[in-house]
C-alpha positions as CSV (number, residue, x, y, z in Angstrom):
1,X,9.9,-11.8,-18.2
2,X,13.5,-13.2,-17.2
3,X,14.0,-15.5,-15.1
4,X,15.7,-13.6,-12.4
5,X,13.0,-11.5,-12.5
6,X,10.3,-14.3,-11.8
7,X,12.4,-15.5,-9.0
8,X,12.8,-12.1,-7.5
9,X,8.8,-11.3,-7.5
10,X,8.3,-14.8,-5.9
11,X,10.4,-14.4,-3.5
12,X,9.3,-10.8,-2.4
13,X,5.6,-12.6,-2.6
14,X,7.0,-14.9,-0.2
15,X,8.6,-12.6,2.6
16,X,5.1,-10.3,2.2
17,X,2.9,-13.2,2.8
18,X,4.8,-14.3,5.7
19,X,5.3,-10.8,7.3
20,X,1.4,-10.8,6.3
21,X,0.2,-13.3,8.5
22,X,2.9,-13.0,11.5
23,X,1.7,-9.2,12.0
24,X,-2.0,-10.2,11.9
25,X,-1.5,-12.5,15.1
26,X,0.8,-9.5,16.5
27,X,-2.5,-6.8,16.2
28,X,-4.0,-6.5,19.5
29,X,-5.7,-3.6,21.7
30,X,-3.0,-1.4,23.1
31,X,0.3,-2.4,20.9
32,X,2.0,0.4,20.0
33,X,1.8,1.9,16.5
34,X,5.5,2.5,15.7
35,X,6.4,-0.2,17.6
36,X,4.0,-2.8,15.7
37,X,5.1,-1.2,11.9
38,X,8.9,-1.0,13.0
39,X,8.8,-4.8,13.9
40,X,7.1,-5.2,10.1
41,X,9.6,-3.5,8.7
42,X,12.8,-4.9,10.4
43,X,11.2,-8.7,9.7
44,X,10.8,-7.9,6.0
45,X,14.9,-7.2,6.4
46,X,15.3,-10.0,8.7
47,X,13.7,-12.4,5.6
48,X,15.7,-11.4,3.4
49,X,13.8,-8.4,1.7
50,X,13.7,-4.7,1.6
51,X,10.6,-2.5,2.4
52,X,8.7,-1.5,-1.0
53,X,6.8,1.1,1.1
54,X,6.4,1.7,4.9
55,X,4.2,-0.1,7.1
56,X,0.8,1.3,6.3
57,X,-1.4,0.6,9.5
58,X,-5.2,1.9,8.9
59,X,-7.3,2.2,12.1
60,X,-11.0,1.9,11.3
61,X,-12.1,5.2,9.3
62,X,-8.3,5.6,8.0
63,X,-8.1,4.2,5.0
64,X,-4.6,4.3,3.2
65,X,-1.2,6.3,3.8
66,X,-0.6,6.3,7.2
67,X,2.7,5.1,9.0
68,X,3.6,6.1,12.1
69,X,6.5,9.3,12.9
70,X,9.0,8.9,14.6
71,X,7.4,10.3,17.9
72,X,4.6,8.4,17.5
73,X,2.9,7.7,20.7
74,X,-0.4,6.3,19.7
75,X,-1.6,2.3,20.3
76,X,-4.1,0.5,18.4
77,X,-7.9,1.3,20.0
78,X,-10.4,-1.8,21.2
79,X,-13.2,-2.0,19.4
80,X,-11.1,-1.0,16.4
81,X,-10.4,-2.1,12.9
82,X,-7.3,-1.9,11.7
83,X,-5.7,-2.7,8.2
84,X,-2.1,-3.8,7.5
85,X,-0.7,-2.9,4.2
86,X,3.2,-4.7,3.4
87,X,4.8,-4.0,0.7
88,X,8.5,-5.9,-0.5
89,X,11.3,-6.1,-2.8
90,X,13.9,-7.5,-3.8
91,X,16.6,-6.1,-6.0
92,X,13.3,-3.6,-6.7
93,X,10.7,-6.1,-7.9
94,X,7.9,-5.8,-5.3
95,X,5.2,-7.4,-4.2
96,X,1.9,-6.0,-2.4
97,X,-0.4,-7.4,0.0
98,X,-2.9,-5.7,3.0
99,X,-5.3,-7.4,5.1
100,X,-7.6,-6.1,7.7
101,X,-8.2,-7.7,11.2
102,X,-11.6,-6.9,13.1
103,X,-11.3,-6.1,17.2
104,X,-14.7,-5.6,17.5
105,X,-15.5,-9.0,18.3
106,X,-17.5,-9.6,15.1
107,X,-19.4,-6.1,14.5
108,X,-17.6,-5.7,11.3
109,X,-17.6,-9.5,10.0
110,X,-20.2,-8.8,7.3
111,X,-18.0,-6.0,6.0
112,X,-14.8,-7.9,5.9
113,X,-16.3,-11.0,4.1
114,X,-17.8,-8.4,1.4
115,X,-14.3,-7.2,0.8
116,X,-12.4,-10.4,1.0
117,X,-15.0,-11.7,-1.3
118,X,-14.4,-9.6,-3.7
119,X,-10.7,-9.8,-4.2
120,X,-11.5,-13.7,-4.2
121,X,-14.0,-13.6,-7.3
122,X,-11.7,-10.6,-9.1
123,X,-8.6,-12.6,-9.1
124,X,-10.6,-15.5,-10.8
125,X,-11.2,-12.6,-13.9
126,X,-7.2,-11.9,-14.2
127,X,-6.0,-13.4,-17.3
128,X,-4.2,-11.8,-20.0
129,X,-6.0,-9.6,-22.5
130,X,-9.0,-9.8,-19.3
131,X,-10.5,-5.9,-18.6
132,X,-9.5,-4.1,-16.1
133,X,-13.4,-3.1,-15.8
134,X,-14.2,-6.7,-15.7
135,X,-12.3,-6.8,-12.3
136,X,-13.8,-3.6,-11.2
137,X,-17.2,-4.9,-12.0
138,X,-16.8,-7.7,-10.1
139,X,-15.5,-5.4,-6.9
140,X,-18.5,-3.4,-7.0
141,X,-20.9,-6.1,-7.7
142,X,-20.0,-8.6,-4.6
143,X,-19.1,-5.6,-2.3
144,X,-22.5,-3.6,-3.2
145,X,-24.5,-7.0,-2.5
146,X,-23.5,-7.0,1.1
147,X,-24.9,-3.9,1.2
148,X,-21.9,-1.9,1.7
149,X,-20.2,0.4,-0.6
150,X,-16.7,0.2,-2.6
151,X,-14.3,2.9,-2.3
152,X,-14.5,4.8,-5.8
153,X,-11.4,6.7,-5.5
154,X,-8.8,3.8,-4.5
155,X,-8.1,0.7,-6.4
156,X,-5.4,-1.7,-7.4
157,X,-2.5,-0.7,-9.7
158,X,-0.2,-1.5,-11.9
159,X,3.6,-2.6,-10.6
160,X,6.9,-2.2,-11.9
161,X,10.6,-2.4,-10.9
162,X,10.9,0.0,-7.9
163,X,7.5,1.6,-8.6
164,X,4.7,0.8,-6.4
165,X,2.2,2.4,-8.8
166,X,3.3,2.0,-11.8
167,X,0.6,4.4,-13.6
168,X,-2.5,2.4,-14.5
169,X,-5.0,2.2,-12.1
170,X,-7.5,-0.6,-11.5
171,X,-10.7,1.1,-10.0
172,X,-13.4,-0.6,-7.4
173,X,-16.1,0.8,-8.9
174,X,-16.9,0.2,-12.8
175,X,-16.4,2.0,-15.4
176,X,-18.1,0.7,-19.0
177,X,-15.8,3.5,-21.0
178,X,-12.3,2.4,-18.6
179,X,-9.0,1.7,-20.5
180,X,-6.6,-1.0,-19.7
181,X,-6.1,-4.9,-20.0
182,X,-4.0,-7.5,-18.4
183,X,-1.0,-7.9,-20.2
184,X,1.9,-11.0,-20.4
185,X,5.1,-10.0,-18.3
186,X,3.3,-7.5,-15.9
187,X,2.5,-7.4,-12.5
188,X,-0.4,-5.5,-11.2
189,X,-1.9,-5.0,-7.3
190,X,-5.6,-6.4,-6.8
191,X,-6.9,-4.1,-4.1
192,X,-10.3,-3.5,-2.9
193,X,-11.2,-1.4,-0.3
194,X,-15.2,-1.5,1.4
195,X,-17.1,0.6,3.7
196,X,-20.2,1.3,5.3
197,X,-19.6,5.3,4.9
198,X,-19.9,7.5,1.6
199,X,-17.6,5.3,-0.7
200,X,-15.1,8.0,-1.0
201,X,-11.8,8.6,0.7
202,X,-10.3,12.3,1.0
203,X,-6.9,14.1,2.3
204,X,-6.0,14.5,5.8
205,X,-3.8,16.9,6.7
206,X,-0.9,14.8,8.2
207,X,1.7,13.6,6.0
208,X,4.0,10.8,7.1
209,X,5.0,9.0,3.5
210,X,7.0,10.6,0.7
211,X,8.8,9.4,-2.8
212,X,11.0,10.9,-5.1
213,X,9.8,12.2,-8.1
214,X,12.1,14.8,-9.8
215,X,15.3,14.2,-8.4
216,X,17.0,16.7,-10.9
217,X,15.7,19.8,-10.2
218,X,18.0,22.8,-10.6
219,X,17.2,24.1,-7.6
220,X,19.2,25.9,-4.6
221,X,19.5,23.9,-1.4
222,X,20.8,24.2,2.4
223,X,23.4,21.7,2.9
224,X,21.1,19.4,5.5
225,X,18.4,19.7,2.5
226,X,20.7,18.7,-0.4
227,X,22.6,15.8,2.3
228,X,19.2,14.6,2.7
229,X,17.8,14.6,-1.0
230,X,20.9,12.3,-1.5
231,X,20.4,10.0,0.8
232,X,16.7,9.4,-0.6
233,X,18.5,9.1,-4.2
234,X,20.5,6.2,-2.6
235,X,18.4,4.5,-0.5
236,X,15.0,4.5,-1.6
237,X,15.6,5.4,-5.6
238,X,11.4,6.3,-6.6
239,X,10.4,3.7,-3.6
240,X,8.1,5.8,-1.3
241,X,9.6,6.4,2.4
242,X,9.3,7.8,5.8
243,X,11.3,10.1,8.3
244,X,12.1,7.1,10.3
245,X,14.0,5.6,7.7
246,X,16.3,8.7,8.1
247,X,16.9,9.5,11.3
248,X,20.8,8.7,11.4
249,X,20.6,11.5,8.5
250,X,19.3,14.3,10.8
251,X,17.2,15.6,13.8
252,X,13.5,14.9,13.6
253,X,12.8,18.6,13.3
254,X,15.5,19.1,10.6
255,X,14.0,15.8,8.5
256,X,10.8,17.4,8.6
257,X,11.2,20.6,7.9
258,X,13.8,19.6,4.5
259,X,11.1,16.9,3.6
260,X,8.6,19.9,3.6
261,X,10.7,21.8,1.8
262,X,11.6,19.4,-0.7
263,X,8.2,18.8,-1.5
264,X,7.3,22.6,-1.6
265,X,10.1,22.1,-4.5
266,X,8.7,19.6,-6.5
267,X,11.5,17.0,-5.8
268,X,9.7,14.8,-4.0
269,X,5.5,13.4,-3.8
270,X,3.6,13.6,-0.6
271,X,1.0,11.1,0.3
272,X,-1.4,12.5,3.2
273,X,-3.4,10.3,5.0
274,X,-6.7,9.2,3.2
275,X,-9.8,9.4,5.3
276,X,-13.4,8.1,5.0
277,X,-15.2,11.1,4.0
278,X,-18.3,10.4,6.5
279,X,-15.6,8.7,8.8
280,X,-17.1,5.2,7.8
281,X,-15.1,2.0,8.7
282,X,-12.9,0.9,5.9
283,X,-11.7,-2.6,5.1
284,X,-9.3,-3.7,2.7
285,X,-7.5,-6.9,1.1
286,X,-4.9,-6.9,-1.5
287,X,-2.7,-9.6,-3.4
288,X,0.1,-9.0,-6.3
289,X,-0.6,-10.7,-9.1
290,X,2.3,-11.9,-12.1
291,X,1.5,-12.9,-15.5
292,X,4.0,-14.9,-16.8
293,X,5.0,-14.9,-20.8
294,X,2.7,-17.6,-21.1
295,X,-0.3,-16.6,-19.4
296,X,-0.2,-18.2,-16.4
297,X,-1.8,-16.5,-13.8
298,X,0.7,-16.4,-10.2
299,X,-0.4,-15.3,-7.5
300,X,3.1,-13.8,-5.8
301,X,1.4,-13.3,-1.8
302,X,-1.5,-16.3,-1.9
């Protein structure tokens, strides 16, 4: 890995873990949702960093993909649990990081140990040529001795230069037949996500979080449409995004209904909200993980 790239990871490690633990002391009942991920976002800028993703803010049984719309009305319940997910780059290396912060006044401790316990003891198994089953096993094994129950269907991932998921997948829940081992010189998400539902996550309907995915379709566009397409081509290159970043681009109704289109089309990815399936509470941790040329293991958002 070059230098430069080393330095950039390290410092987009940096401005995550700060953002990290400055939004954690912001979460209380009542604060506004769009306000809350807005101030995330514009502090990740203010550091010195770019967005890698939007704010994802999970309440209790969401689980992954939501950020608030620009209308947005809604405030973080009491008795809530609510998981922050910040992602940064710069110059397109990123680093990942979530945590989740318990309102209940302790209901859910038990859970959020199990969870935090297990990214612990699964970054202590990263080390080049390591399983990514071995890391999985490990997730299952310290979450499922709480008595609580990994989420099978999300996991950590591999990372690359602007991509957030980089196409392997590092599962909470083992598989003894699973592919994939940690390799010199790439950077990869350590994620597990707990619950004391079914262990499975499914689609909502709403859709707030979009990327790009084949910007060269030869396909016939309205001019707002095609203006738009461009400005995600510029701004966000395969990075995912939300209408808010656009709304100097065109109304709210005209973002939506050319990001719908656009996805009808194929040019871009939509990420619906993910959902407990019995509506269980969901907790999650993350850190981004860099292994250098010669093995060493770095941490980028410890």
């Amino acid at each position: 890995m070059e230098e430069e790239a080393l330095k950039a990871y390290l410092e987009a490690g940096r401005i995550a873990r700060q953002v990290l633990e400055e939004a954690s002391r912001r979460v209380e009942p009542g604060l506004s949702v769009l306000e809350f991920c807005e101030w995330v976002e514009n502090r990740i800028r203010e550091l010195g960093g770019q967005p890698a993703f939007p704010c994802n803010i999970g309440v209790s049984h969401i689980a992954a993909h939501y950020t608030p719309t620009l209308d947005d009305t809604s405030t973080i319940p009491e008795d809530s649990v609510v998981k922050i997910d910040v992602g940064v780059h710069v110059d397109g290396y990123i680093a990942d990081t979530a945590t989740t912060i318990d309102l209940t006044g302790g209901k859910y401790a038990r859970l959020l140990e199990a969870v935090r316990e297990a990214l612990e003891k699964a970054l202590k198994t990263v080390k080049p040529g390591a399983k990514f089953s071995d890391v999985s096993k490990t997730i299952e094994t310290i979450i499922s001795s709480y008595g609580f129950k990994p989420v099978a269907n999300l996991g950590g991932h591999s990372i690359a230069r602007y991509r957030v998921h980089a196409g392997e997948s590092i599962p909470n829940i083992y598989e003894p037949f699973a592919r994939g081992r940690f390799q010199p010189s790439h950077v990869y998400a350590i994620e597990p996500f707990g619950t004391n539902g079914a262990g499975v996550v499914e689609e909502g309907e709403l859709v707030t979080i979009y990327s790009l995915s084949k910007p060269n379709l030869k396909r016939r566009l309205d001019d707002t449409t095609r203006n738009i397409l461009e400005e995600v081509k510029k701004r966000f290159k395969t990075l995912p995004f939300t209408e808010r970043w656009l709304r100097d681009v065109a109304s709210v109704d005209q973002l939506r209904q050319s990001l719908r289109k656009l996805s009808r089309m194929g040019f871009l990815t939509k990420y619906p909200i993910l959902v407990e399936k019995r509506r269980g509470i969901v907790a999650q941790f993350e850190h981004t993980v860099l292994i250098r040329d010669d093995g060493e293991v770095i941490i980028t958002t410890a």
